[in-house]
C-alpha positions as a printed Julia matrix, in Angstrom:
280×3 Matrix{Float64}:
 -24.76  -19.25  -29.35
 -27.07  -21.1   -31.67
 -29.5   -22.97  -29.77
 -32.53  -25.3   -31.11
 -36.34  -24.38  -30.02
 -39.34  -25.84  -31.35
 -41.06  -23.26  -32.94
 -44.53  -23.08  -34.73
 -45.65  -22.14  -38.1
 -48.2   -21.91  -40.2
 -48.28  -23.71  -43.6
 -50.73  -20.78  -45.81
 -50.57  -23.2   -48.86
 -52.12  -25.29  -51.11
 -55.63  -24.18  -51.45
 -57.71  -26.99  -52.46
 -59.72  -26.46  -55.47
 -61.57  -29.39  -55.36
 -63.45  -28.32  -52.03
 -66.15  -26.18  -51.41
 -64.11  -23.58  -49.85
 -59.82  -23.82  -51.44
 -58.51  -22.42  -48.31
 -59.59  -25.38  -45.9
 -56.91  -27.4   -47.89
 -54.1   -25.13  -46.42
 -51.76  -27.01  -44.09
 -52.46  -25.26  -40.26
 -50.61  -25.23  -37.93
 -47.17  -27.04  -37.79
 -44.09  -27.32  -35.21
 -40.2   -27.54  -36.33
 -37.43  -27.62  -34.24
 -35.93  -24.25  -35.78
 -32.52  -22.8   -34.91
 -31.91  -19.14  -33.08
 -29.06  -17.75  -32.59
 -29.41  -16.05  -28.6
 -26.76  -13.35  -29.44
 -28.52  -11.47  -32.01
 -31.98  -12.21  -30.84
 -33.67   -9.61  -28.09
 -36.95  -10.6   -26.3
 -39.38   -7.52  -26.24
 -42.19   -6.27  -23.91
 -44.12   -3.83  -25.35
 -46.62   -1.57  -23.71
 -47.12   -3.49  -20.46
 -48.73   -1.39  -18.02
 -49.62   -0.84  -14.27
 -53.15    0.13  -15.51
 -54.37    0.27  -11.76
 -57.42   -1.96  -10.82
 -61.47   -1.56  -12.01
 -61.88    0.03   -8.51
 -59.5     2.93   -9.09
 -59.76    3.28  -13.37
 -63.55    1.82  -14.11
 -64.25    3.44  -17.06
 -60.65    2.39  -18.57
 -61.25   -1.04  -17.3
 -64.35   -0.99  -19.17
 -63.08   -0.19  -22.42
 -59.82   -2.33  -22.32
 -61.44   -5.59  -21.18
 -57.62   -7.29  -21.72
 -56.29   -5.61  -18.41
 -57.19   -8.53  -16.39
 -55.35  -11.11  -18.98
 -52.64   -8.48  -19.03
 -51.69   -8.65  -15.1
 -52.09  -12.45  -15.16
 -49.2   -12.39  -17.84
 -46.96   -9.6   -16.08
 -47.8   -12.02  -13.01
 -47.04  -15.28  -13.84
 -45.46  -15.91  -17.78
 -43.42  -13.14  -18.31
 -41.44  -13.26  -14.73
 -39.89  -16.57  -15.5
 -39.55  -16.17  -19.51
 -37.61  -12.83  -18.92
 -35.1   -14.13  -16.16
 -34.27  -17.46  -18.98
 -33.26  -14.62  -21.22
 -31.83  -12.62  -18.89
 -29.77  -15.83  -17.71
 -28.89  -17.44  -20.92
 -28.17  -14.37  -23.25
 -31.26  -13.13  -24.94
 -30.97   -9.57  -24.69
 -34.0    -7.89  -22.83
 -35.55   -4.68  -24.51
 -38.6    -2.66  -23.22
 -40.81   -0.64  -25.29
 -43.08    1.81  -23.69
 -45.96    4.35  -24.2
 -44.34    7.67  -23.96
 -46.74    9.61  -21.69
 -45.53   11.48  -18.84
 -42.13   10.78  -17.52
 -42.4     7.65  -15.91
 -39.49    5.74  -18.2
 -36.93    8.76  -18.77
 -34.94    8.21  -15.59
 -33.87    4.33  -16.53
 -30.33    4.28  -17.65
 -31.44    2.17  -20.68
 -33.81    4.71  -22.18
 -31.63    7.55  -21.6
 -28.99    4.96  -23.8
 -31.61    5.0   -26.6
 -31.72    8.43  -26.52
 -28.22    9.11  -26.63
 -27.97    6.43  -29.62
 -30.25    8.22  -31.77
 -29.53   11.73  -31.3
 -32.02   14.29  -32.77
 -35.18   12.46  -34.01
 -36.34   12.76  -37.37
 -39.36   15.24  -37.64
 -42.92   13.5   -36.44
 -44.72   12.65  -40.04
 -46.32   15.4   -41.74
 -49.83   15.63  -40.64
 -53.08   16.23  -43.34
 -55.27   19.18  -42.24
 -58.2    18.51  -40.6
 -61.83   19.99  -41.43
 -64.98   20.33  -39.35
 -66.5    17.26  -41.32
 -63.42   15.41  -39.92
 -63.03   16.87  -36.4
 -66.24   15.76  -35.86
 -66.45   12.22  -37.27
 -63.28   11.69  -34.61
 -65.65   12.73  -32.43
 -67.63   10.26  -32.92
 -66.15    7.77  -32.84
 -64.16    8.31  -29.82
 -67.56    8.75  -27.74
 -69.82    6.28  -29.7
 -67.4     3.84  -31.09
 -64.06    3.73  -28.97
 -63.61    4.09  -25.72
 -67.03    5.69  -25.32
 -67.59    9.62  -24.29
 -68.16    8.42  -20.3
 -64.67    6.28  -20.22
 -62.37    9.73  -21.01
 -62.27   11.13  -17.74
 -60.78    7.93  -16.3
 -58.88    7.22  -19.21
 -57.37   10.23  -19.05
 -56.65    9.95  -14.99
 -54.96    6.41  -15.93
 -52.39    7.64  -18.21
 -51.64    9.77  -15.65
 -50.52    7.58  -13.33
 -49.01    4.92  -16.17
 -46.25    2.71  -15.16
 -44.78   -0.19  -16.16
 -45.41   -3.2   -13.4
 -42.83   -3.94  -11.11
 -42.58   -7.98  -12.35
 -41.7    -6.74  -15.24
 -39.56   -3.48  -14.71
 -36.61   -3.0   -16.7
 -33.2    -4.21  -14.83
 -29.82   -2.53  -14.69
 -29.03   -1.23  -18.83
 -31.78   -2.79  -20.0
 -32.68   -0.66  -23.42
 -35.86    1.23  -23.09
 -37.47    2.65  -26.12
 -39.91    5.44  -26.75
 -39.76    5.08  -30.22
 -39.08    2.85  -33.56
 -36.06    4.96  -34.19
 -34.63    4.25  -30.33
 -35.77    0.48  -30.9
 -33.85    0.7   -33.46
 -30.93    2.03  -32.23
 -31.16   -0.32  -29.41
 -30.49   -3.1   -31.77
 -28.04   -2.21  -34.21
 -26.15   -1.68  -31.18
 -26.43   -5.39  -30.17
 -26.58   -6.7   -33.66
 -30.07   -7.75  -32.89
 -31.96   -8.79  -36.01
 -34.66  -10.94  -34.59
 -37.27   -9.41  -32.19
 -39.47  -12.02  -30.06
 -42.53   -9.48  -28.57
 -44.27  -10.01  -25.76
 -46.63   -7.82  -24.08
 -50.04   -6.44  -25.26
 -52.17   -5.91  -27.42
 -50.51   -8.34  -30.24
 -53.32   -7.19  -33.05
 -52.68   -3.27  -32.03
 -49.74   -1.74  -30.43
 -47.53   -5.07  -30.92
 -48.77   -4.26  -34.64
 -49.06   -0.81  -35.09
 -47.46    1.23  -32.62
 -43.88    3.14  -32.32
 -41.7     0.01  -31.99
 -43.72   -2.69  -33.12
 -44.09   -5.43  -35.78
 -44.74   -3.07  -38.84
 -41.96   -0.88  -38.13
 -39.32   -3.25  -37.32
 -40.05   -5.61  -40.3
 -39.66   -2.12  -42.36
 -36.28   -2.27  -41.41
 -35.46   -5.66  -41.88
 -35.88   -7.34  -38.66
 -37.72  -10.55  -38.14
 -40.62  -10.42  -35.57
 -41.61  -13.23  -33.55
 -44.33  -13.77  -31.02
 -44.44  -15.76  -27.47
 -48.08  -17.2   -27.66
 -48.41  -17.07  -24.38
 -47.44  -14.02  -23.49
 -49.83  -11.76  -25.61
 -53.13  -10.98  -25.27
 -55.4    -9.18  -27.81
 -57.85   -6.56  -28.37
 -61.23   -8.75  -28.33
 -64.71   -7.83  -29.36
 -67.82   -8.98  -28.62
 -68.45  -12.27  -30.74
 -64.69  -13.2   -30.06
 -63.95  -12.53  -26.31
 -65.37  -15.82  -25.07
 -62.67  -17.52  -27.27
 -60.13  -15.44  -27.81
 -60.65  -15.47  -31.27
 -58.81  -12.07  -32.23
 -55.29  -13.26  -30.43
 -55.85  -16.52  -32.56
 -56.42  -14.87  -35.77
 -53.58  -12.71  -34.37
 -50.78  -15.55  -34.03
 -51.51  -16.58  -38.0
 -50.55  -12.8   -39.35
 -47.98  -12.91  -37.18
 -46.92  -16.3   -38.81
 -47.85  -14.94  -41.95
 -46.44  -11.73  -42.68
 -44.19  -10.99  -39.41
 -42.17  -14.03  -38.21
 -42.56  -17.06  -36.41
 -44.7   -18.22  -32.92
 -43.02  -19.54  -29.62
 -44.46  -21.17  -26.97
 -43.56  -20.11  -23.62
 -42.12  -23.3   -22.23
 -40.11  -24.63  -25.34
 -38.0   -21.23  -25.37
 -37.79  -21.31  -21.48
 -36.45  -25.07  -21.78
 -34.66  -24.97  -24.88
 -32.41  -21.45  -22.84
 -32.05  -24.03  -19.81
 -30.99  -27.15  -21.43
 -28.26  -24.53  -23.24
 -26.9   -23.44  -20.13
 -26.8   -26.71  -18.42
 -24.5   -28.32  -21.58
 -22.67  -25.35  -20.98
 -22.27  -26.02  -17.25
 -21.64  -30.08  -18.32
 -18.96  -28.8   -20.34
 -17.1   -26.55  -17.59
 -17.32  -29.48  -15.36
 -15.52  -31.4   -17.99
């Protein structure tokens, strides 16, 4: 069913060249009311995690300072936006971080898997030399996560989960990797992917299953504003700067951006004129 949602854009054109700086003529941020068709559009959470609390995981919590912004989504925007799509026929697809075993006993990963069959060969890796082993190094301890986070890094992953708000219901499709994502939708003739789930600027960019490697294979990647967080720095945590900056690439080069409570509304209003109509 075709439905209408207002949707926001952003207009990257014209540059002014009568200004000081051209780009400050660009047109910002606009709204349209935009069609979307719910049968071959899937709403995707990536990568959300049960990352345990500060108590249990401190040195984790201290290098992902998102977790806290993470379980507020999982808590309270993503538990109503998920049952509108699960109610109104937006299919539901979960990507997840394939450590440990945690996701291979859900019937809609073990689908993905089956859907795929044999995997194409990981990429080929370059070899590594001391010069590079060590400037890893480096960065892992100096730069990121920092050499006394590891140990409870690595006891977090662990014990990774996905939160129970958000667990995956009956079939669900649960994918490990692009190529199960993948699968996943040509299955459902999905060709439009709306992510939620965190971090927009890295995994919901760059990981197995995310933006880059969808719009590779021609699929049109949206984002729910509202249901994202981002990987935030210093100067930029106070204002969320990064997810910002975020929500224009996504505009830019990925798709479009969706506010929570127009797609929630605009799935409602399509189910009660279909209720108005049965009544008829």
């Amino acid at each position: 069913m075709i439905i209408t949602v207002p949707t926001n854009y952003y207009k990257q054109f014209d540059a002014d060249f009568t200004l000081d700086v051209p780009g400050e003529g660009f047109g910002g941020w606009h709204k349209a009311n935009l069609e979307l068709n719910t049968e071959r559009t899937a709403l995707v959470v990536l990568h959300a995690w049960d990352a345990g609390t500060h108590h249990q995981f401190p040195g984790w919590h201290r290098a992902v300072e998102y977790f806290p912004r993470a379980d507020e989504i999982c808590s309270n925007v993503l538990p109503g936006l998920l049952n509108a799509c699960r109610n109104n026929g937006i299919a539901v697809l979960h990507v997840i971080e394939p450590v440990g075993s945690y996701y291979q006993s859900y019937p809609g990963h073990q689908r993905a898997v089956e859907l795929v069959g044999t995997e194409s060969p990981p990429l080929e890796q370059i070899e590594k030399d001391v010069t590079l082993l060590n400037l890893e190094k480096f960065k892992r301890e100096e730069a990121f996560p920092g050499k006394h986070n590891l140990e409870d890094i690595e006891r977090g992953f662990g014990r990774l989960d996905i939160p129970m708000a958000v667990k995956p219901i009956g079939n669900e499709g649960v994918a490990a990797t692009s190529e199960q994502l993948f699968a996943l939708c040509k299955e459902k003739g999905i060709n439009h992917l709306i992510y939620t789930g965190f971090a927009l600027n890295a995994c919901i960019f760059q990981n197995p299953g995310g933006m880059i490697d969808m719009r590779r294979r021609g699929i049109f990647c949206s984002v729910v504003s509202q249901a994202v967080t981002a990987v935030e720095n210093k100067e930029t945590a106070s204002r969320q700067l990064a997810k910002e900056l975020s929500l224009w690439q996504t505009s830019l080069f990925f798709g479009l951006v969706y506010d929570a409570d127009d797609l929630v509304h605009a799935l409602q209003n399509k189910r009660a004129r279909s209720l108005d109509r049965m009544m008829r």
